[in-house]
C-alpha positions in Angstrom: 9.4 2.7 -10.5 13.1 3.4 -9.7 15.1 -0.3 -9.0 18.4 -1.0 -7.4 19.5 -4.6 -8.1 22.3 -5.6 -5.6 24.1 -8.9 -5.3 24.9 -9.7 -1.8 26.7 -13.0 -0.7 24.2 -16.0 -1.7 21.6 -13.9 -3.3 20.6 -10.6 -5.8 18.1 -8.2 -4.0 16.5 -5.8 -5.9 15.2 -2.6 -4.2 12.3 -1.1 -6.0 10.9 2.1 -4.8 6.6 2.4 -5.6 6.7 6.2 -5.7 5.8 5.7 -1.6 2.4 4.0 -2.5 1.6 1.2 -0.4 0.7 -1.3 -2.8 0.4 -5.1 -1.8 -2.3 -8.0 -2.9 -3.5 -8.5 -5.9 -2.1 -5.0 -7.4 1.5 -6.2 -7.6 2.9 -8.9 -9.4 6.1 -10.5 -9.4 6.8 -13.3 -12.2 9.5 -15.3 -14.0 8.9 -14.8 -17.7 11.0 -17.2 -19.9 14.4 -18.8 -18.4 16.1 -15.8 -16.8 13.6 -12.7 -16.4 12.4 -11.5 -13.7 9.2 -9.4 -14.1 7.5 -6.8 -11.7 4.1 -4.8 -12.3 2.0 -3.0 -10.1 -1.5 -1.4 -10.8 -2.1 1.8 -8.7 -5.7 3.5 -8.6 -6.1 7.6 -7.0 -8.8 9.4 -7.3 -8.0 10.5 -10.8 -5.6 8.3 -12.2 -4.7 4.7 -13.2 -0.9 4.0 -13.4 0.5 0.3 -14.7 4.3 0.6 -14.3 6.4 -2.6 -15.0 10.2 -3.6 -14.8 12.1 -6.1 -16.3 15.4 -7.5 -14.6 17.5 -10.3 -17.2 19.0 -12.2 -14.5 22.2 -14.3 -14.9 22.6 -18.1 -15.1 23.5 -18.8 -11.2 19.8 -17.3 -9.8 17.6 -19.7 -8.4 13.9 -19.4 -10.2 12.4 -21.7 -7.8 13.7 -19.5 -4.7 12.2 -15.9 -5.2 10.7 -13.8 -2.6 9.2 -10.5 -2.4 8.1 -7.9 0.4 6.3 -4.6 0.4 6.6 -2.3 2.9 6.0 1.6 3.2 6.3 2.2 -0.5 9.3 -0.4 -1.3 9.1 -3.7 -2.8 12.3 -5.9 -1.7 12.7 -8.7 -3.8 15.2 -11.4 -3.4 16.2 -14.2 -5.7 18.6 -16.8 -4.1 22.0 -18.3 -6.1 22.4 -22.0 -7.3 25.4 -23.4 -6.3 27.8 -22.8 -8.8 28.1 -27.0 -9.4 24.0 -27.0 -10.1 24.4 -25.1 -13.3 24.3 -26.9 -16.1 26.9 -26.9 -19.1 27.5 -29.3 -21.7 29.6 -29.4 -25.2 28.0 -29.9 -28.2 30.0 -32.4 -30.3 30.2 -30.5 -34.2 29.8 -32.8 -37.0 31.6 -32.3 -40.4 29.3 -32.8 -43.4 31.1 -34.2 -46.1 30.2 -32.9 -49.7 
């Protein structure tokens, strides 16, 4: 399963070629696993064969979980995760105590 991640203006786009199997339903999954990975499987049955294949993208702070798609069309799976605003991410400093001994 070859994948080209992109980021283009307010969102990353991955490109993921399925070896020009249609493949759609319940034999492809896309899934958040933990915070920040995104993960893709797809189960693909011929008349002699049964192929799992699975990719793992480790996405950075600024992509939106909550606003993931995904397409499939004549052998290509287009996934797209949207940015958070830049403000929306969270950060805060840790205040370091000294232990006196």
């Amino acid at each position: 399963m070859a994948a080209t991640p992109t980021e283009m203006g307010n969102s990353f786009v991955f490109l993921i070629d399925l070896n020009g199997k249609e493949i759609f339903g319940n034999e492809i999954k896309v899934k958040e696993e933990g915070d920040r990975t995104l993960v893709i499987t797809y189960d693909h049955y011929d008349e002699y064969l049964f192929q799992k294949q699975e990719k793992r993208f480790d996405l950075p702070l600024n992509a939106n979980m909550d606003a993931v798609s995904a397409v499939s069309h004549n052998g290509t799976l287009l996934v797209t995760v949207n940015k958070v605003n830049r403000r929306r991410i969270r950060e805060r400093t840790i205040k370091v105590t000294k232990v006196e001994s």
